[in-house]
C-alpha positions in Angstrom: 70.6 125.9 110.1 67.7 123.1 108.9 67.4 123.0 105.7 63.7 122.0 104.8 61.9 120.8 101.8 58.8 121.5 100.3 57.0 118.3 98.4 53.3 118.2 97.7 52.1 121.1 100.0 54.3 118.8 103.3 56.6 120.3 105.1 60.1 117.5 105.5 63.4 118.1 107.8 66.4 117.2 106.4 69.4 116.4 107.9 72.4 118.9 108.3 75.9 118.4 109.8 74.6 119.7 113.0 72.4 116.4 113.7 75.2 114.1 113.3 76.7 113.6 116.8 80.0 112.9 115.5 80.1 116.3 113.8 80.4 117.2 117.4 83.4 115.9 118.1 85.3 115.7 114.7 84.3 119.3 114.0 84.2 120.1 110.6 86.9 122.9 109.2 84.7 122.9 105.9 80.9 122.4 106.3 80.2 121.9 102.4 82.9 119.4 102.0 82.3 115.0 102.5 83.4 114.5 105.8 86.0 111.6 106.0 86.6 109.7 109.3 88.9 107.4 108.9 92.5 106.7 108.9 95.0 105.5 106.4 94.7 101.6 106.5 93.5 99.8 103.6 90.1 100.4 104.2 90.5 104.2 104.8 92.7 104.5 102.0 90.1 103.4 99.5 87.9 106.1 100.6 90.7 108.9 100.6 91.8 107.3 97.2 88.7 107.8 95.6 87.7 111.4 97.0 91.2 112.4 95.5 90.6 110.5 92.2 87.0 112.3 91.5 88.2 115.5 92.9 85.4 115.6 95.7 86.1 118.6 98.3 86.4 116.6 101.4 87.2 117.3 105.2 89.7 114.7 106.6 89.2 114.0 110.1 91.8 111.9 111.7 90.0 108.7 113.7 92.4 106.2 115.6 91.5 102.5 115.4 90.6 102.5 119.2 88.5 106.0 118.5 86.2 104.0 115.7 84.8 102.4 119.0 83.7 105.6 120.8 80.1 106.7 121.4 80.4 109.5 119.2 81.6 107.4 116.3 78.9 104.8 116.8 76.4 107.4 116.0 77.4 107.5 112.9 78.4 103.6 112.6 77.2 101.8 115.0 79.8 99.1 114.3 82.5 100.9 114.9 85.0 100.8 112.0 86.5 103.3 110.1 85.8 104.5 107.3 82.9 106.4 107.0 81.8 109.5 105.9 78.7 112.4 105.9 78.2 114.3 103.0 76.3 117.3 103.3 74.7 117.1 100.0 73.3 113.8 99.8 70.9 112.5 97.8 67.8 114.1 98.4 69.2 117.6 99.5 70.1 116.7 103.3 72.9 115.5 104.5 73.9 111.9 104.3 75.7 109.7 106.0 77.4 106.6 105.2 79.6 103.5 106.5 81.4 100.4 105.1 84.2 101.5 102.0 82.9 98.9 99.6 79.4 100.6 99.9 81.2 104.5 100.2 82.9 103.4 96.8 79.8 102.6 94.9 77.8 105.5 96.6 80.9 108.1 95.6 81.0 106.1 91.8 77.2 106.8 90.9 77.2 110.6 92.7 79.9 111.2 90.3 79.6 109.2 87.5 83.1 107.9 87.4 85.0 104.9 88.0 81.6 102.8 87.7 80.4 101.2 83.8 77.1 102.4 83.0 76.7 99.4 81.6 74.4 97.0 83.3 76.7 94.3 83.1 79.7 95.8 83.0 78.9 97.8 86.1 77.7 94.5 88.0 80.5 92.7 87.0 82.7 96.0 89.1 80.4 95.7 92.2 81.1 91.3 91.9 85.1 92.6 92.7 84.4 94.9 94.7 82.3 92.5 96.7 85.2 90.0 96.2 88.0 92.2 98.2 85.2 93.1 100.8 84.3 89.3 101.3 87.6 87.6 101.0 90.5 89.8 100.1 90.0 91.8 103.1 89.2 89.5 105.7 91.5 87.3 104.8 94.4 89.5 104.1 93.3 91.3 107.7 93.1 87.5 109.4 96.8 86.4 108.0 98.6 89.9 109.4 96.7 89.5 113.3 99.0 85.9 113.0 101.8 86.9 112.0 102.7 90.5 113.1 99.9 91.2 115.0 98.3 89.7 118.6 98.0 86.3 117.1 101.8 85.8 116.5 101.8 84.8 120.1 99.5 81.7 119.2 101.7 78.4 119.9 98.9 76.6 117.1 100.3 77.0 113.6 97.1 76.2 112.4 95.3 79.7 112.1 98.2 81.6 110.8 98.2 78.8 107.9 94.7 78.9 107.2 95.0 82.3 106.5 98.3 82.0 104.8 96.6 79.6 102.5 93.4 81.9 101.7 96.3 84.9 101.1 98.2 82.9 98.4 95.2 81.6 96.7 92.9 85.0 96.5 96.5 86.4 94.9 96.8 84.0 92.4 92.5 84.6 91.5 93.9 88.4 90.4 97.1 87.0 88.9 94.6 84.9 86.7 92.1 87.7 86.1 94.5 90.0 85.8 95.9 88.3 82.3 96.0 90.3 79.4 94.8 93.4 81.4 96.0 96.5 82.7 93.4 96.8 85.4 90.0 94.4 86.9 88.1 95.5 84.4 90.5 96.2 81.5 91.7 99.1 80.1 89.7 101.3 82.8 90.6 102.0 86.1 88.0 101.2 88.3 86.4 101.1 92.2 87.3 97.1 91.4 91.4 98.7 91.5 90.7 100.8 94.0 88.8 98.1 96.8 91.7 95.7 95.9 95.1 97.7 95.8 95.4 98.8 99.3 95.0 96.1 100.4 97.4 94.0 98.1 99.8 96.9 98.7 99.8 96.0 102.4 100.8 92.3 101.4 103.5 93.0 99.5 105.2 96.4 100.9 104.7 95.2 105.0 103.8 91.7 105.4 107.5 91.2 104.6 106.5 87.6 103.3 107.2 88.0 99.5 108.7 84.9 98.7 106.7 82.5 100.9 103.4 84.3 99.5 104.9 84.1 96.1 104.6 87.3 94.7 107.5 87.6 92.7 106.1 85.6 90.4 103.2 87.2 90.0 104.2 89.8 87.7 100.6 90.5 86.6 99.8 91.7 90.0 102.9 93.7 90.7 102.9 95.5 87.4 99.2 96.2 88.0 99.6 97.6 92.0 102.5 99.6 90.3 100.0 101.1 87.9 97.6 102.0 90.8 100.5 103.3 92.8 101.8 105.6 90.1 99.1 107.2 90.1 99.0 111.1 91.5 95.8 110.7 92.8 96.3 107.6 94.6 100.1 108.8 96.1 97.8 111.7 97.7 95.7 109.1 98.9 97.8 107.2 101.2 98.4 109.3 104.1 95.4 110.8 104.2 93.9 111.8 106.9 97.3 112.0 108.3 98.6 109.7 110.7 98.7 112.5 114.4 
């Protein structure tokens, strides 16, 4: 069914779940719920984290790494990563659909109103961390685990796995330094800052397997804070979701 829209006497088409492609082929078991394709890596467990934290209906569809580069998913992102997601009621009545988790996060923040300051500052002061994992936390992080447990651990040249070593410890030690005095990013609150940075430090310290040289059992700051995030019922939902086939 189209659903249409009347505005100033002109008839406008909006989108439904039937004109996404993808839709076609990740069929959805509930049509009014956010559509999730992704799959539970840090990335796609930011997304799932926050669709469980606000309490969003959402449809989890289960999309392996090697799936993200299929014509059907390209439809919807053409460059081919998970996560990404449709929801059916998007901002101007249509449905709406949506890729990158750093920009999912914001978009999910202001439909809800939650996990996002009002605050001019304060709230652009979230988006500068958020912006922080997506620009160095996660590439960085990402870069270091290719070297040494994935493709690159084959690499004779020790210098790329210690690049990336190097950019791991030091991003680390900027949240051990913000993280002073603080329970989470932005204080007292729990935030989309928490949830773009947690998986990803989670994956550091529960499967890299590299505590000591990385040096995170001194970092109590970030420990105790991950261990916040992780305690969380929510985010415990969060981290198989969509489940691993």
């Amino acid at each position: 069914m189209t659903a249409i829209l009347i505005e100033r006497g002109n008839k406008v088409t909006l989108k439904t779940l039937d004109d996404f492609p993808i839709a076609r082929r990740w069929k959805p078991r509930d049509p009014g719920a956010i559509q999730l394709y992704s799959f539970p890596t840090p990335n796609g467990v930011k997304v799932s984290a926050m669709l469980e934290e606000t309490g969003l209906a959402y449809d989890a569809h289960t999309v392996k790494l090697a799936e993200a580069g299929s014509p059907e998913f390209r439809t919807l992102n053409p460059n081919g990563k998970i996560p990404a997601i449709i929801d059916p009621e998007g901002p101007d009545g249509g449905a709406f659909g949506l890729w990158e988790s750093g920009a999912i996060l914001i978009y999910l923040a202001e439909k809800t109103g939650r996990f996002l300051p009002r605050n001019l500052a304060r709230r652009s002061e979230t988006i500068q961390w958020v912006m922080f994992q997506m620009a160095g936390i996660g590439p960085m992080f990402g870069q270091y685990a290719f070297f040494l447990r994935g493709g690159g651990k084959e690499i004779d040249d020790p210098r790329p796995r210690q690049r990336y070593f190097t950019e791991t410890v030091r991003l680390l030690g900027v949240l051990e330094g913000r993280l002073q005095d603080r329970a989470h990013i932005m204080g007292e609150d729990f935030t989309i800052a928490d949830l773009a940075c947690f998986p990803w430090v989670r994956t550091a310290r529960d499967y890299f397997n590299e505590n000591d040289a990385l040096g995170l059992g001194g970092m109590t700051r970030v420990t105790d804070w991950l261990d916040r995030c992780l305690a969380r019922p929510a985010v415990q939902r969060s981290l198989n979701q969509p489940p691993r086939e």
